[in-house]
C-alpha positions in Angstrom: -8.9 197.4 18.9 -6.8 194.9 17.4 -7.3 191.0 17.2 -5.2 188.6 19.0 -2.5 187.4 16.6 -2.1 183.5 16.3 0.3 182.2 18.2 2.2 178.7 18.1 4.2 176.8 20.9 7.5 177.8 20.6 9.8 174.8 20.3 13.4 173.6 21.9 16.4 174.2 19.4 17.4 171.9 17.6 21.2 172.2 19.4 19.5 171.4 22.6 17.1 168.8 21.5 20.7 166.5 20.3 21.9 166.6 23.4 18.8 166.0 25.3 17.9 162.5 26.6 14.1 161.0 25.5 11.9 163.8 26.6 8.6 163.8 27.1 7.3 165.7 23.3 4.6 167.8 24.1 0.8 167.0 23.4 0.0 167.3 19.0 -2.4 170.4 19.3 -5.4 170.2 16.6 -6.4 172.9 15.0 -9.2 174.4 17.0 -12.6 176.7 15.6 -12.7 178.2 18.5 -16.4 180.1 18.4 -14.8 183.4 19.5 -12.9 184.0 15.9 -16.1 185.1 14.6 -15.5 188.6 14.0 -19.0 189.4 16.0 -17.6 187.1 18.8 -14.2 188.9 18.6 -15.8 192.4 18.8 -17.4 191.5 21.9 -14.1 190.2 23.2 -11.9 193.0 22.2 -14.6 195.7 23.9 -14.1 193.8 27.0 -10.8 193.7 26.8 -10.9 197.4 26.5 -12.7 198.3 29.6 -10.4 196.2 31.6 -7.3 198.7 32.5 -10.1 201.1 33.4 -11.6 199.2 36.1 -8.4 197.0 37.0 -9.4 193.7 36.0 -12.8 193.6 37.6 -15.8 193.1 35.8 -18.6 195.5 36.0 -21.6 193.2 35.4 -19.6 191.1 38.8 -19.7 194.8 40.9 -23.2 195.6 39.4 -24.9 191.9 40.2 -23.7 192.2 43.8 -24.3 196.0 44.6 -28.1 195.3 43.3 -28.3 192.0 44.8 -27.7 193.6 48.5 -29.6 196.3 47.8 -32.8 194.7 47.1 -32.6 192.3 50.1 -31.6 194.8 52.5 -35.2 196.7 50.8 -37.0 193.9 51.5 -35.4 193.7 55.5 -36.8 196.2 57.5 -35.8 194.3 60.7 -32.4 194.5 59.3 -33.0 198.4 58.7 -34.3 198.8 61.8 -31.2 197.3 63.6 -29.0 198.9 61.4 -30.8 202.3 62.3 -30.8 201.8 65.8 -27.0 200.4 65.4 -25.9 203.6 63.9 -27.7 205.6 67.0 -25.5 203.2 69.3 -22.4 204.3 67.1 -23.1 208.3 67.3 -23.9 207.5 71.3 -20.5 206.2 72.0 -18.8 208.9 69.4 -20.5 212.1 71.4 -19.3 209.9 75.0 -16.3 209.9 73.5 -15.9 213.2 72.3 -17.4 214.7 75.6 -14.9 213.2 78.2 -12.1 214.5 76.0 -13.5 217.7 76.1 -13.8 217.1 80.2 -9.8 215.7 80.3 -11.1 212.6 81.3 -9.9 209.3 79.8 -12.4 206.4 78.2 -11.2 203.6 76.2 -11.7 203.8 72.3 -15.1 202.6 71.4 -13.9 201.1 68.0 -10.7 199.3 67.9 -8.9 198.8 64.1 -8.4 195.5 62.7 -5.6 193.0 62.7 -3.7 194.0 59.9 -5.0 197.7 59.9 -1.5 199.6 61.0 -2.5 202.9 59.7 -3.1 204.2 63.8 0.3 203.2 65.8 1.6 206.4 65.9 0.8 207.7 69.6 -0.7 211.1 67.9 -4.0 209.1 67.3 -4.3 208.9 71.2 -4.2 212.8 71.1 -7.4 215.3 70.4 -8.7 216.2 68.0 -7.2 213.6 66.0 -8.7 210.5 68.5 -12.2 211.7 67.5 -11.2 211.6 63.9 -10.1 208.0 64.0 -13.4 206.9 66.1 -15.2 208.6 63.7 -13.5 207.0 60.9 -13.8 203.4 62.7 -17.3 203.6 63.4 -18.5 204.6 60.0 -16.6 201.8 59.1 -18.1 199.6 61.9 -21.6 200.4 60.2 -21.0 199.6 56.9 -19.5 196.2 58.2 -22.9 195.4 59.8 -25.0 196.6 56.5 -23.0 193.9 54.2 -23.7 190.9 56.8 -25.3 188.2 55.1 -29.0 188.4 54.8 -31.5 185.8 53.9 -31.4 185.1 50.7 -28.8 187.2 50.0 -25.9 185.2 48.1 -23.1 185.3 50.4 -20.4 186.3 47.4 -22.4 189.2 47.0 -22.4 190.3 50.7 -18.6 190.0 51.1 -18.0 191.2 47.4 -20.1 194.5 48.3 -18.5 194.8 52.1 -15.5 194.5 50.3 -16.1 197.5 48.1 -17.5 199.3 50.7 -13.8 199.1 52.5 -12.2 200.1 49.5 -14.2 203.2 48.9 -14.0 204.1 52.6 -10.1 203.9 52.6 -10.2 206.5 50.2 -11.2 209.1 52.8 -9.5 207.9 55.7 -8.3 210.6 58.1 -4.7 208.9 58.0 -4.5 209.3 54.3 -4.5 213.2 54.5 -1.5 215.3 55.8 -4.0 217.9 58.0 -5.6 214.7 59.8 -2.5 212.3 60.5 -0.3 213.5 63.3 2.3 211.9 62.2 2.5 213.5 58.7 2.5 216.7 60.6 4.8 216.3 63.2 7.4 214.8 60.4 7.0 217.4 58.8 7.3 219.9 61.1 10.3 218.2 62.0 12.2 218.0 58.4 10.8 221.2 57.2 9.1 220.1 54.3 11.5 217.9 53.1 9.6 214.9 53.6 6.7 216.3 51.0 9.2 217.2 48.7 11.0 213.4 48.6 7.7 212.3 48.8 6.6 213.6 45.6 9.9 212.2 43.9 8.4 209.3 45.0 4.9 209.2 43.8 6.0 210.8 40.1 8.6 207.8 40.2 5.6 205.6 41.1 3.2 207.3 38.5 5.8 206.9 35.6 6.2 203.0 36.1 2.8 202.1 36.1 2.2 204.2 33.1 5.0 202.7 30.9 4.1 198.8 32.9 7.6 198.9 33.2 8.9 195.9 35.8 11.1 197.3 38.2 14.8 195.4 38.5 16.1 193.5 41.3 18.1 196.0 43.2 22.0 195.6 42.7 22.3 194.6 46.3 20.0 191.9 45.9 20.8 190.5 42.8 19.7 187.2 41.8 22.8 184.2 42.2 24.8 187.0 44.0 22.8 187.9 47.4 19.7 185.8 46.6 19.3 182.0 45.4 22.7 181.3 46.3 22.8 177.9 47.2 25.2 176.3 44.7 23.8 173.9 42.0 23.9 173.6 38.4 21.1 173.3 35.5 20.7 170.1 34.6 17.7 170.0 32.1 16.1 172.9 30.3 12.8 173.0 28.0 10.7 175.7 26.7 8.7 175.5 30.0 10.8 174.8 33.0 14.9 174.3 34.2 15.5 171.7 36.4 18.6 172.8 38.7 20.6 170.3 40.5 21.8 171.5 44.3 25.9 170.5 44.8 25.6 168.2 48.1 27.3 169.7 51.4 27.1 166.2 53.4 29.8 163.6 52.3 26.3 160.9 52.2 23.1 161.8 51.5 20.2 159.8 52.0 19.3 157.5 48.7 16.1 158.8 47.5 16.3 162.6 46.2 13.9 165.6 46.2 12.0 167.0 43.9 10.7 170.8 44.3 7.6 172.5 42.7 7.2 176.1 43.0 4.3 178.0 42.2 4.1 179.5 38.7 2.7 182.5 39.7 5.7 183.8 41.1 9.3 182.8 40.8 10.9 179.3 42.6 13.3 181.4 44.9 11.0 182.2 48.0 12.1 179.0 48.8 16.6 180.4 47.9 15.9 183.9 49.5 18.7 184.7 51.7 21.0 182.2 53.2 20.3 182.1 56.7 16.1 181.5 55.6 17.0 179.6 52.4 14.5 176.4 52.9 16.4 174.9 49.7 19.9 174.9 51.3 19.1 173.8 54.4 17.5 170.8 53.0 20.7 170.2 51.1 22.6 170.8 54.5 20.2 167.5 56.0 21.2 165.3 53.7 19.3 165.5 50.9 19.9 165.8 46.8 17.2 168.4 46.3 16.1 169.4 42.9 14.1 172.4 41.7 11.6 173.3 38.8 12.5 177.3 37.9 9.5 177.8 35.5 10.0 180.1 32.7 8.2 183.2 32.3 5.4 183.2 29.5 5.2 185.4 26.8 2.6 186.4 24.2 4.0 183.5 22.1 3.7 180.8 24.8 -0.2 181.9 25.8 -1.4 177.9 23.9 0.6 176.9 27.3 -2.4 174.0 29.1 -2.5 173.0 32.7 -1.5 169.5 31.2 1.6 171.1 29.3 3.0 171.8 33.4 2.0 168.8 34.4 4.1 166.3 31.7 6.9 169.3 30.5 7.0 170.0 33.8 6.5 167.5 36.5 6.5 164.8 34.4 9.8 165.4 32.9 11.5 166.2 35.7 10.9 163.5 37.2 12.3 161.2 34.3 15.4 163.7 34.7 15.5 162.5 37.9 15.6 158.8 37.2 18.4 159.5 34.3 20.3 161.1 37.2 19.8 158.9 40.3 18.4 156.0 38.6 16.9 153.4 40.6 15.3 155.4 43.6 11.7 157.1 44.4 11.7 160.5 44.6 10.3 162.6 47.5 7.8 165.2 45.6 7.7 168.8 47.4 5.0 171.6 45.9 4.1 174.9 47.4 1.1 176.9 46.9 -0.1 176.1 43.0 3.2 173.8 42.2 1.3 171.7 45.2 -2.3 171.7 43.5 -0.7 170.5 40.6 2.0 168.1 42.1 -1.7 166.3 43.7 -2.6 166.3 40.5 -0.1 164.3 38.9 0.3 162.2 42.2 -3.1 161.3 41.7 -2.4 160.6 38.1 0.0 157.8 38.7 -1.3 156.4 41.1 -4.2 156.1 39.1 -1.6 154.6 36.5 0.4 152.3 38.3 3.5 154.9 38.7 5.1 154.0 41.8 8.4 156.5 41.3 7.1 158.8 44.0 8.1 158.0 47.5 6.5 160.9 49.3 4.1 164.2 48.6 4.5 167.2 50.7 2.2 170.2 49.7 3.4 173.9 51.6 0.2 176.4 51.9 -1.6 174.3 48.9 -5.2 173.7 48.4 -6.8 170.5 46.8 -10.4 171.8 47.4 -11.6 175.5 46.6 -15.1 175.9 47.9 -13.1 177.6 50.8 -10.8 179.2 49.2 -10.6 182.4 51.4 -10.6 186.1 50.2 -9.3 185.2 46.4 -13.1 183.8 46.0 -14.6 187.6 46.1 -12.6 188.5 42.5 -13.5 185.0 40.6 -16.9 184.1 39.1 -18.6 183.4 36.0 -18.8 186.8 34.8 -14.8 187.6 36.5 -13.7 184.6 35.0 -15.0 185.5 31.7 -13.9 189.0 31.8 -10.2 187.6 32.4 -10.3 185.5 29.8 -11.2 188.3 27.5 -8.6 190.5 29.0 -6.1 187.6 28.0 -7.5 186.6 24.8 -6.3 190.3 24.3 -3.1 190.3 25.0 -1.9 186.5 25.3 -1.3 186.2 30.0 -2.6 187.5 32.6 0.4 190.8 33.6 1.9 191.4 36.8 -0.1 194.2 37.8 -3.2 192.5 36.9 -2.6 189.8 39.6 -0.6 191.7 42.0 -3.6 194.1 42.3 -6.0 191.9 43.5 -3.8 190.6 46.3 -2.7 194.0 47.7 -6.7 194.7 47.8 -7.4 192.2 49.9 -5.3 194.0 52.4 -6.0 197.3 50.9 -5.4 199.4 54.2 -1.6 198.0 55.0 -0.7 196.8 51.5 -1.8 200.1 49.6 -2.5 203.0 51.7 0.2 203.0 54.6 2.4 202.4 52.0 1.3 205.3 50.2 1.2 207.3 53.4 4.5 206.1 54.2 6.4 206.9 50.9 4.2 210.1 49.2 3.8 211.9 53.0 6.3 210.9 55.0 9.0 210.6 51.8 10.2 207.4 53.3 11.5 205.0 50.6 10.5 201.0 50.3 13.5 199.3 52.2 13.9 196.9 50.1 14.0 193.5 52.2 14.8 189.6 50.2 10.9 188.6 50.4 9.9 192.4 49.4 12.3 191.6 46.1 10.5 188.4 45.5 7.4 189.8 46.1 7.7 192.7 43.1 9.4 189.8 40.8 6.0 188.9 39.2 5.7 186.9 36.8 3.1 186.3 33.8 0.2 183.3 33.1 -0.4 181.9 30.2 -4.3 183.1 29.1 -5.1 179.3 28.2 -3.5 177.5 31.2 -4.6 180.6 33.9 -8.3 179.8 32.3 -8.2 175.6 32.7 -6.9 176.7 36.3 -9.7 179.6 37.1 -12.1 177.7 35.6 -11.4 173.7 36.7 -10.1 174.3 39.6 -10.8 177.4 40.8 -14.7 178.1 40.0 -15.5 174.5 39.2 -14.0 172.6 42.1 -13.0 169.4 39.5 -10.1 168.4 41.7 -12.3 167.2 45.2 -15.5 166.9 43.2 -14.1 163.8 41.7 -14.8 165.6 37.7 -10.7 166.2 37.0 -9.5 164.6 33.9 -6.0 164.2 32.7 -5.6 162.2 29.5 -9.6 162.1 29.4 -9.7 160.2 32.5 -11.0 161.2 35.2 -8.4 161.4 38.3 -9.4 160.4 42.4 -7.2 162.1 45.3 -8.0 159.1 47.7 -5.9 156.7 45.0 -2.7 158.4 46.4 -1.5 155.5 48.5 2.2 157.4 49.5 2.6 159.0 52.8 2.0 163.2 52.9 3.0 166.0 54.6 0.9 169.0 54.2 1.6 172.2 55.9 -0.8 175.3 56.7 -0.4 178.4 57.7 -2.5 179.8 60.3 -3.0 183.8 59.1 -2.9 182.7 55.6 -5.2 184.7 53.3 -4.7 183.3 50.0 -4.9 179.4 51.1 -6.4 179.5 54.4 -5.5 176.9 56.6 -8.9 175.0 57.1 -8.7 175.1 53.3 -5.5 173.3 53.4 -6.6 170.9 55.9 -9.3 169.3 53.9 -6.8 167.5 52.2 -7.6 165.2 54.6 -10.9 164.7 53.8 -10.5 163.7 50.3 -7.1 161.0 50.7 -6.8 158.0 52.6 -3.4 157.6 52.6 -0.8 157.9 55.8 -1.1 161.8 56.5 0.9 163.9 58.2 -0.6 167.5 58.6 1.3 171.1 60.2 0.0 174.2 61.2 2.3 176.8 61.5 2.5 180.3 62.6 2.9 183.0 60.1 1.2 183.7 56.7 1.6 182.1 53.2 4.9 183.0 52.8 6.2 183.9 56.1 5.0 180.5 57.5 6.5 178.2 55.1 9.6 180.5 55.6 10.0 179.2 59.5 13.8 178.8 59.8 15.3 176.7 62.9 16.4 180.3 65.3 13.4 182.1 64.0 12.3 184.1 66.9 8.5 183.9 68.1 7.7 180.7 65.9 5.3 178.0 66.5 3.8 175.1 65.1 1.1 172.0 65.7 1.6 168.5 64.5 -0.4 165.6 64.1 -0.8 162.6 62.3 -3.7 160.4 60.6 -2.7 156.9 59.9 -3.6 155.1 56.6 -7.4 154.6 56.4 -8.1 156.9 59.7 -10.5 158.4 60.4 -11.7 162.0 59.0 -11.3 164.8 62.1 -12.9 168.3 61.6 -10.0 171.1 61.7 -11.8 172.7 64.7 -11.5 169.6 66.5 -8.1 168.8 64.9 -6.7 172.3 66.8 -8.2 171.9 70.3 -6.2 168.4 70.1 -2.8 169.3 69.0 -1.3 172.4 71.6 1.5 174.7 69.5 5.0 173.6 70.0 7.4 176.2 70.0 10.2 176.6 66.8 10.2 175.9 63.6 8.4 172.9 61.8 11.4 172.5 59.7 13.0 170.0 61.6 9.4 168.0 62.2 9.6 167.7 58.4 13.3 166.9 57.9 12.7 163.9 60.5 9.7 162.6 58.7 11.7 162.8 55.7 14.1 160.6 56.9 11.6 158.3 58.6 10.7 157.4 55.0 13.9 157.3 53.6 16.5 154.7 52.8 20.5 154.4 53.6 22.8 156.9 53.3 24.8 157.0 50.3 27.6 158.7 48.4 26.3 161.7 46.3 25.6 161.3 43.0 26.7 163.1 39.9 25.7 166.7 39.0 23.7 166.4 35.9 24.4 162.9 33.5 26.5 163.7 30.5 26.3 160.1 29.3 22.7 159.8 29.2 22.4 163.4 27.3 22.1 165.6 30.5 25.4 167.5 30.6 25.6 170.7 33.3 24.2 173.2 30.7 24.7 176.8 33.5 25.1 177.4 37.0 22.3 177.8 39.5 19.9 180.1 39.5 19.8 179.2 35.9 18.5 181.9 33.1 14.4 181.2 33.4 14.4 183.0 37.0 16.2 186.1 35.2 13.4 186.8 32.7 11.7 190.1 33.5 
């Protein structure tokens, strides 16, 4: 075991700080006694910390509480036994129907039907014997269990989801589809190739096995490299501290309208899901309406940066690019765009100057961001007291919360495409990842600081500070409803990581002139709605200043789908509270300290 070394804010060079216009200096930390440097305290922390990589995060005492808590309910529920016995009768009733009128040639319909996102059964060979049987089999075990972890009285409903949730994992295990004698289609490929197939396939899986070993990060393929194939859209960086670059977008209009944009990306990944490939780049076709568009491209945190707060991204990062903004176009508002976590914290420093009298912003828009968690979706089965204490030891350890670490829980959630047809796919059926421009981004993780990931987990997150009216920033507390600009906020309608109703209930807490989307598609693949993009759809509606609060159920029976993309719904209301068009302005400000310091995509995003 080994203690956490101290560690100390790195700070800007002193070449880059004489150039630099008046920044914003970060917050004087005090020395801090913080209770776990007791060595006893410490020795707790560092056995925790220890157990982690061999249960992948989660916390025992979290998988313990709810596998007990179920169990001694369901003991105490012998109506619920009794259904459950009597369901599980029904179950082997339909399997032996089943069964029999195969064995007769005669055709039924599937008793159990896979889930939404389950695409382990498309190959026609599960419509075949014996192999139909297996996959009933398989669904109605699974059926079963699904009924066993339903909420009972008294039961705490984490619990119940937490142990379904297991339940699926440990059932995926043994899926027919995972072996090669009980998928058809490992078979007939490999029938077909000759064995090839296995062969590849183990290339694959020791390639696999000696990357997560070593935690080695696996490059951006040469094809699509980073400024060459992705985030392409020509800019410059304009502003660069330890945290964050600020890149300036080169204007393709010959006006643009006078007030620029500002956008926040998520920390937790890197800013260029919204510069993928050209033709779905969200970032130049903003520039190509009109607009000077700006972007934060956090830096990824190391051991050294894990003092990093929640209020460091807010002033180092939002903050101060916004007085970079006001150095470079100096005299206009600034249209404020955050997506996912850059959009809880964007509402979080709206609300802060409003609260303070700053009137710079002239719009929010927040893309697949929540402002409330108490619906936060399936994220809520990995976090609570005893989770969020067990990550904090896991990153009092080692400084952030890794790649792997978060990456894992959201492949679990969708265990049975994200993990095991992929592992079907590329270790039985030898067929490599096809690298795609969202895959890429997807794989380019990206570290969290251990103190900022626990103000989030635990203030936001677990605590619910934001909505519940108990968020302080600068020991004040901060109110949603005193945003008084105009919003846009989009959801996403399959979107498993800030589900839509989620989303919505932004509504609830603000007063102000509201504008609110729902799109087609999931958190990324919604926001990503490019005019041309076939099979797209989207609702619309709008709440005026000091309306009325609608429920989202009765918010979507009111507002039918409109086909396309909502891009253009946006760019419109964008312009709708905009001024006059006007000539471009400079890239960068070299006579107010703000020189072009490297081309876009900058060096942050690079950072492995």
């Amino acid at each position: 075991m080994t203690r956490r070394p101290n560690r100390t804010r790195s700070k800007a060079s002193p070449e880059k700080a004489s150039h630099l216009p008046a920044v914003i200096p970060p917050d004087p930390q005090p020395a801090r006694t913080e209770p776990d440097q007791h060595r006893h305290a410490a020795l707790d922390r560092g056995v925790m910390a220890s157990i982690a990589p061999m249960t992948a995060g989660l916390s025992p005492h979290a998988m313990i509480d709810a596998w007990a808590d179920w169990a001694m309910h369901l003991m105490r529920a012998p109506g619920r036994q009794l259904e459950l016995a009597e369901r599980a009768g029904t179950n082997w009733l339909k399997l032996a129907r089943f069964a029999m009128s195969g064995m007769l040639g005669q055709t039924q319909e599937k008793p159990f039907l896979p889930g939404p996102h389950d695409t382990r059964w498309l190959h026609e060979g599960w419509d075949r014997k014996p192999y139909a049987l297996w996959q009933q089999g398989f669904l109605g075990v699974q059926d079963w269990w699904h009924a066993a972890t339903a909420p009972l009285p008294g039961l705490r409903r984490q619990n119940a989801e937490r142990a379904g949730f297991m339940i699926r994992q440990m059932l995926d295990t043994v899926s027919p589809a995972n072996f090669p004698l009980g998928n058809p289609e490992i078979i007939e490929k490999t029938i077909k190739s000759g064995g090839r197939n296995l062969l590849e396939g183990a290339a694959h899986f020791i390639d696999d096995a000696f990357h997560v070993l070593a935690q080695e990060h696996r490059p951006v393929p040469d094809e699509f490299a980073l400024g060459k194939r992705l985030a392409t859209t020509p800019g410059a960086v304009v502003f660069r501290n330890d945290l964050m670059e600020l890149i300036q977008y080169s204007p393709t209009t010959e006006t643009v309208r006078a007030e620029p944009v500002l956008i926040v990306p998520a920390w937790i990944m890197k800013y260029y899901i919204l510069d993928l490939s050209p033709e779905n780049s969200f970032i130049r076709w903003l520039v190509s309406q009109g607009y000077t568009v700006f972007c934060i491209s956090w830096c990824n945190p190391t051991a050294e940066q894990a003092d990093l707060s929640l209020e460091d991204y807010r002033r180092q990062g939002i903050m101060q690019a916004l007085s970079v903004i006001n150095s470079i176009v100096p005299g206009q508002k600034v249209h404020a765009n955050g997506y996912c976590l850059g959009g809880t914290l964007l509402a979080i420093a709206a609300a802060t100057m409003a609260r303070d009298g700053d009137d710079r912003l002239a719009s929010v828009t927040l893309l697949a961001a929540q402002v409330d968690f108490a619906e936060a979706g399936e994220l809520l089965l990995f976090l609570d007291e005893s989770q969020v204490a067990f990550l904090e030891d896991m990153m009092w350890s080692q400084g952030y919360l890794d790649r792997p670490q978060m990456s894992g829980a959201f492949a679990a959630i969708r265990s049975e495409d994200l993990i095991w047809s992929r592992a079907v796919r590329r270790y039985w059926l030898g067929e490599p990842d096809l690298p795609t421009d969202i895959g890429v981004w997807v794989n380019d993780t990206t570290r969290m600081p251990a103190r900022m990931h626990s103000e989030y987990l635990r203030g936001i997150f677990l605590e619910n500070r934001i909505s519940a009216g108990r968020f302080a920033v600068e020991g004040k507390v901060i109110a949603l409803k005193d945003i008084d600009v105009p919003m846009f906020v989009v959801g996403t309608e399959t979107d498993h990581i800030a589900p839509w109703k989620s989303v919505y209930k932004t509504a609830l807490f603000t007063d102000c002139d509201l504008t609110f989307v729902l799109t087609k598609g999931g958190h990324n693949g919604g926001i990503l709605s490019e005019p041309g993009h076939r099979g797209r759809h989207y609702r619309i509606g709008h709440r005026p200043a000091g309306g009325h609060y609608m429920g989202p159920d009765a918010w979507l029976e009111l507002h039918d789908p409109k086909p396309g993309s909502w891009w253009p719904e946006w760019a419109a209301w964008l312009d709708a509270h905009s001024g006059e068009m006007v000539p471009p302005p400079e890239t960068g400000a070299a006579g107010v300290g703000l020189p072009v310091l490297a081309q876009a995509p900058g060096s942050y995003v690079l950072q492995s």
